[in-house]
C-alpha positions as CSV (number, residue, x, y, z in Angstrom):
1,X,-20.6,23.5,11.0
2,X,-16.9,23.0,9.9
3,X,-14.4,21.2,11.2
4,X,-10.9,23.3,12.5
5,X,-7.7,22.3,11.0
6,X,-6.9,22.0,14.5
7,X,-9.3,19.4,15.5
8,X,-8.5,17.7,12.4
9,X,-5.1,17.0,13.3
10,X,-5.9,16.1,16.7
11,X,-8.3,13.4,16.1
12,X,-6.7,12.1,12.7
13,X,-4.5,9.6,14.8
14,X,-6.9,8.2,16.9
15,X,-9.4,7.8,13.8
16,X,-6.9,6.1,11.9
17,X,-6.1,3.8,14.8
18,X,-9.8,3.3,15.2
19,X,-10.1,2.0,11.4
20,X,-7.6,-0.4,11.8
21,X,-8.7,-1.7,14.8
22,X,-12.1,-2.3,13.8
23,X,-11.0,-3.6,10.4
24,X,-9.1,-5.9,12.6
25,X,-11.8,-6.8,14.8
26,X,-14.1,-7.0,11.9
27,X,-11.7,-9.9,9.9
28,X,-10.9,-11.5,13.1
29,X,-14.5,-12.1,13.8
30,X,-14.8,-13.6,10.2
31,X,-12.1,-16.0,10.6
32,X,-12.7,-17.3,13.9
33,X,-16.2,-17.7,13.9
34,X,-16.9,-21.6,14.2
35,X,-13.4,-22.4,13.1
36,X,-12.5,-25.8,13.4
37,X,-9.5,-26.6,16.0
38,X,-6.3,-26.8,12.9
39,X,-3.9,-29.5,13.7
40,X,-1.9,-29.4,10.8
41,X,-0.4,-27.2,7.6
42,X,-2.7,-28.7,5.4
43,X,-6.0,-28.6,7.7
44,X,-4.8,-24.6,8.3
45,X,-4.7,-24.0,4.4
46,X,-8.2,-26.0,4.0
47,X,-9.8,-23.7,7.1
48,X,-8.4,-20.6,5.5
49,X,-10.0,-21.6,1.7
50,X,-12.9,-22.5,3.6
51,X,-13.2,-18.8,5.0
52,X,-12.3,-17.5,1.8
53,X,-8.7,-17.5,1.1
54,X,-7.7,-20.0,-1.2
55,X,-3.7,-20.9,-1.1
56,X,-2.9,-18.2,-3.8
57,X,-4.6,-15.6,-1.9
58,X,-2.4,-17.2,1.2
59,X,0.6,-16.7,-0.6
60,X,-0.9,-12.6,-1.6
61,X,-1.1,-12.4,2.3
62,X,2.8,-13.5,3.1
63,X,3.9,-10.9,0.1
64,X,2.0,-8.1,2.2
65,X,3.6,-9.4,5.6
66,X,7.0,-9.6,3.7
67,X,6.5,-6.0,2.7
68,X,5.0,-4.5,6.2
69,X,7.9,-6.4,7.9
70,X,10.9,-4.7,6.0
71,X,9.0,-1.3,6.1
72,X,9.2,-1.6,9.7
73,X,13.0,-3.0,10.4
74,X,14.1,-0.4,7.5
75,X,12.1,2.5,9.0
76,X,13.8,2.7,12.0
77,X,17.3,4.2,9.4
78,X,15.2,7.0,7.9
79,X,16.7,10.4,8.8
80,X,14.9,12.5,11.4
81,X,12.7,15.0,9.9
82,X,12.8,19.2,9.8
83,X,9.4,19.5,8.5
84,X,6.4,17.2,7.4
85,X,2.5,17.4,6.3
86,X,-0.2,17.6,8.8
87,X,-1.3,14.9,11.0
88,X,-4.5,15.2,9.6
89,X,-2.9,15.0,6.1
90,X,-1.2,11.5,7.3
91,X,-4.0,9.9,8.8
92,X,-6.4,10.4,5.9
93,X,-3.5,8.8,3.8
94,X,-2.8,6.4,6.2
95,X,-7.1,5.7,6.8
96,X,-7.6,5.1,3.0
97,X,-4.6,2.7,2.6
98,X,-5.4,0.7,6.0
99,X,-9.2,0.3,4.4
100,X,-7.7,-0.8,1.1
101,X,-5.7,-3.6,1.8
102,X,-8.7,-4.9,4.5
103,X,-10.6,-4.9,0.5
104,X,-8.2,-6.5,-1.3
105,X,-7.3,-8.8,0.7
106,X,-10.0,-9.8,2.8
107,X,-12.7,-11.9,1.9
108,X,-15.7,-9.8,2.9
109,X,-19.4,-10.8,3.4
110,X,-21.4,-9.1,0.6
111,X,-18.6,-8.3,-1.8
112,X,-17.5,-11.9,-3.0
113,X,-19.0,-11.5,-6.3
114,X,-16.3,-12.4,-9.0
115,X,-15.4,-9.8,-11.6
116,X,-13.4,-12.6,-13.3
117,X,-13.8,-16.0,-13.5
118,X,-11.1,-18.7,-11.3
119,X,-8.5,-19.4,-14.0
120,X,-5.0,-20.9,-12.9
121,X,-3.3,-18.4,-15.9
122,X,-4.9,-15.6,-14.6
123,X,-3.6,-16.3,-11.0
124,X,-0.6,-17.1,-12.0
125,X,-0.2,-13.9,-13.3
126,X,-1.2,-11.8,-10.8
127,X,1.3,-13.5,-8.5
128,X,3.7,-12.8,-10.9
129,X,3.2,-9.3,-10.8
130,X,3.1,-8.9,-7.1
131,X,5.9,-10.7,-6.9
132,X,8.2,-8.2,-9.2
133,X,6.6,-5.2,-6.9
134,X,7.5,-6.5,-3.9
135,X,10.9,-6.4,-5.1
136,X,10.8,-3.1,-7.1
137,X,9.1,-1.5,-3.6
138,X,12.0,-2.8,-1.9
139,X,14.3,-2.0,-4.5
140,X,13.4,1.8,-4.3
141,X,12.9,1.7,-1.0
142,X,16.9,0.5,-0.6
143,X,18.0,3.3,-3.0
144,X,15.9,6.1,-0.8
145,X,17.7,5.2,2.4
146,X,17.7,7.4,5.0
147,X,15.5,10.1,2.4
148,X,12.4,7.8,2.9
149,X,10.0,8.8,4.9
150,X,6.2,7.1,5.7
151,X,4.7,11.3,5.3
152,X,5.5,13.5,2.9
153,X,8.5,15.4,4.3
154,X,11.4,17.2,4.1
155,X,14.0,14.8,6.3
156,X,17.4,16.2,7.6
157,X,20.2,16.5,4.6
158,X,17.4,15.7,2.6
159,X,18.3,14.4,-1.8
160,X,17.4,14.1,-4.4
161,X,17.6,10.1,-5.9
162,X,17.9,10.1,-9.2
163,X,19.2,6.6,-9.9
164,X,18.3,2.8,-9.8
165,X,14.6,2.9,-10.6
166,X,14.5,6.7,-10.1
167,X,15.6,7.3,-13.2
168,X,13.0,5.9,-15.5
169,X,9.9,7.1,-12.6
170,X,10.1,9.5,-10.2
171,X,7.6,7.4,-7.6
172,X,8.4,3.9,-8.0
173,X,7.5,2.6,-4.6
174,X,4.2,3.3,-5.3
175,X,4.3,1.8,-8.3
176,X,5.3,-1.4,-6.5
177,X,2.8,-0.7,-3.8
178,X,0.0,-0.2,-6.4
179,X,1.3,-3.7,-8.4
180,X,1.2,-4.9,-5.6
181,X,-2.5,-4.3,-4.7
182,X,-3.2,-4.9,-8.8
183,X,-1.9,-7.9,-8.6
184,X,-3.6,-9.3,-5.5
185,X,-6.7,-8.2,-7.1
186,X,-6.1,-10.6,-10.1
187,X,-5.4,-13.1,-7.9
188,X,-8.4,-12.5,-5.7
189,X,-11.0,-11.8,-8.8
190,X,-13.8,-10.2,-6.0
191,X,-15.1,-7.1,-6.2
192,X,-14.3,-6.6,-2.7
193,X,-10.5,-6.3,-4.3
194,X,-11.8,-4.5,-7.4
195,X,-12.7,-1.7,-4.6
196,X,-9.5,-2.0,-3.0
197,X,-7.5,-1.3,-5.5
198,X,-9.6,1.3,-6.5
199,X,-9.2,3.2,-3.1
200,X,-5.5,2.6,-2.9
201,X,-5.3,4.4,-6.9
202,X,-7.3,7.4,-5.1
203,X,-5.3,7.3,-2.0
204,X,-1.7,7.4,-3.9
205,X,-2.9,9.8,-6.5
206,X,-3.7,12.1,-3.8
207,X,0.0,11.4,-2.5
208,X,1.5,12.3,-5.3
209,X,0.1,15.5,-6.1
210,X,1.1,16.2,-2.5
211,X,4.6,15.3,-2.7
212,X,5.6,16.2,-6.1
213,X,4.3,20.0,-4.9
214,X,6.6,19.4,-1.7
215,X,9.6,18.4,-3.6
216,X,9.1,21.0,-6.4
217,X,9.3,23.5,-3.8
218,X,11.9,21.9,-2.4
219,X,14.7,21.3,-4.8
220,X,13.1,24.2,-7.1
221,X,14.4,24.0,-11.2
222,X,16.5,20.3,-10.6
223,X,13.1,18.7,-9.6
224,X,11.1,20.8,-12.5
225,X,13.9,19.6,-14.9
226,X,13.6,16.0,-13.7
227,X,9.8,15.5,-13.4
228,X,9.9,16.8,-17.3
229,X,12.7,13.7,-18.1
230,X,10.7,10.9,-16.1
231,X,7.2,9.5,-15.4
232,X,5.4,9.8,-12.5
233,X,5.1,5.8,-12.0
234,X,5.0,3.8,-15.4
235,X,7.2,4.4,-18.3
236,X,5.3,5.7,-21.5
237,X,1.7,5.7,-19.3
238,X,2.0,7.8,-16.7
């Protein structure tokens, strides 16, 4: 028997807040265990490589926590929205994304089989590139302002952005968001990352079909004539 559209959106939220939670629980569990008492920076760091995150993936943790803090402070200056997608819409969005970065980041039992071997370069790299999307995210995220919005919606005296990163890609938060998970999976080498980043590129591809039918409908020919001048998130790839 099918589900209703109706019951879809009713549950989506709780089911969402369910994932996280046992996500949380389940990486809480992990790290607390038969953890040693920590007295000191160094004896923290040594417990957390001991659980599976070594300092680099420590320092892939603060450039998530950097991100998730200015998405909330800057949140709260978004316009109030006329219309937006279902709730059921969101929460699968929001479900796939939530179970991604518990892959890429955590450490989980099962899935630490490397993909790549531990070389210092290679780290050093993927930090690299996390690094420069965090700062493109926030970069676009800045020149959005009060058009951004967490759903795909239409916000009140909604625009069209068409400069500072916009005008070379037409999404490039995500493609900060998705370096972002890229590079953490360099840095990680696990194929617990390997599958979080592949669920993240599945959970923004679906987001962008989604909104680039929202804003074509939205803004009409001047999005048409703009999605044919720009890339959807990498210049000369895609």
């Amino acid at each position: 028997m099918g589900i209703s559209r109706s019951a879809l959106q009713r549950y989506s939220k709780p089911l969402t807040i369910t994932v996280a939670a046992l996500g949380g629980a389940v990486i809480g569990f992990y790290f607390t265990g038969d953890a040693a008492p920590v007295h000191s920076l160094a004896e923290g760091v040594a417990e957390a490589e001991r659980r599976g995150l070594p300092p680099p993936m420590l320092v892939s943790l603060a450039m998530w926590l950097v991100l998730s803090a200015y998405w909330e402070i800057s949140a709260r200056k978004a316009a109030a929205k006329v219309s937006s997608e279902s709730a059921a819409s969101r929460g699968i969005h929001v479900a796939l994304t939530s179970v991604a970065q518990l892959l890429v980041i955590g450490p989980i039992p099962g899935l630490r089989t490397r993909f790549v071997p531990v070389m210092l370069p290679l780290i050093g790299v993927g930090l690299g590139i996390e690094l420069v999307s965090l700062a493109l995210a926030i970069w676009a995220r800045r020149c959005l302002g009060r058009n951004w919005s967490g759903a795909v919606a239409t916000n009140v005296d909604h625009e069209m952005i068409r400069f500072g990163p916009y005008r070379f890609v037409r999404h490039p938060i995500y493609t900060g968001l998705l370096g972002l998970y890229f590079g953490t999976m360099v840095v990680s080498g696990e194929m617990h990352a390997l599958l979080g980043m592949a669920l993240a590129a599945v959970a923004y591809w679906r987001k962008i079909r989604i909104e680039e039918a929202h804003l074509s409908q939205l803004f009409g020919p001047a999005y048409e004539e703009y999605r044919s001048a720009t890339w959807a998130l990498v210049p000369g790839l895609f």
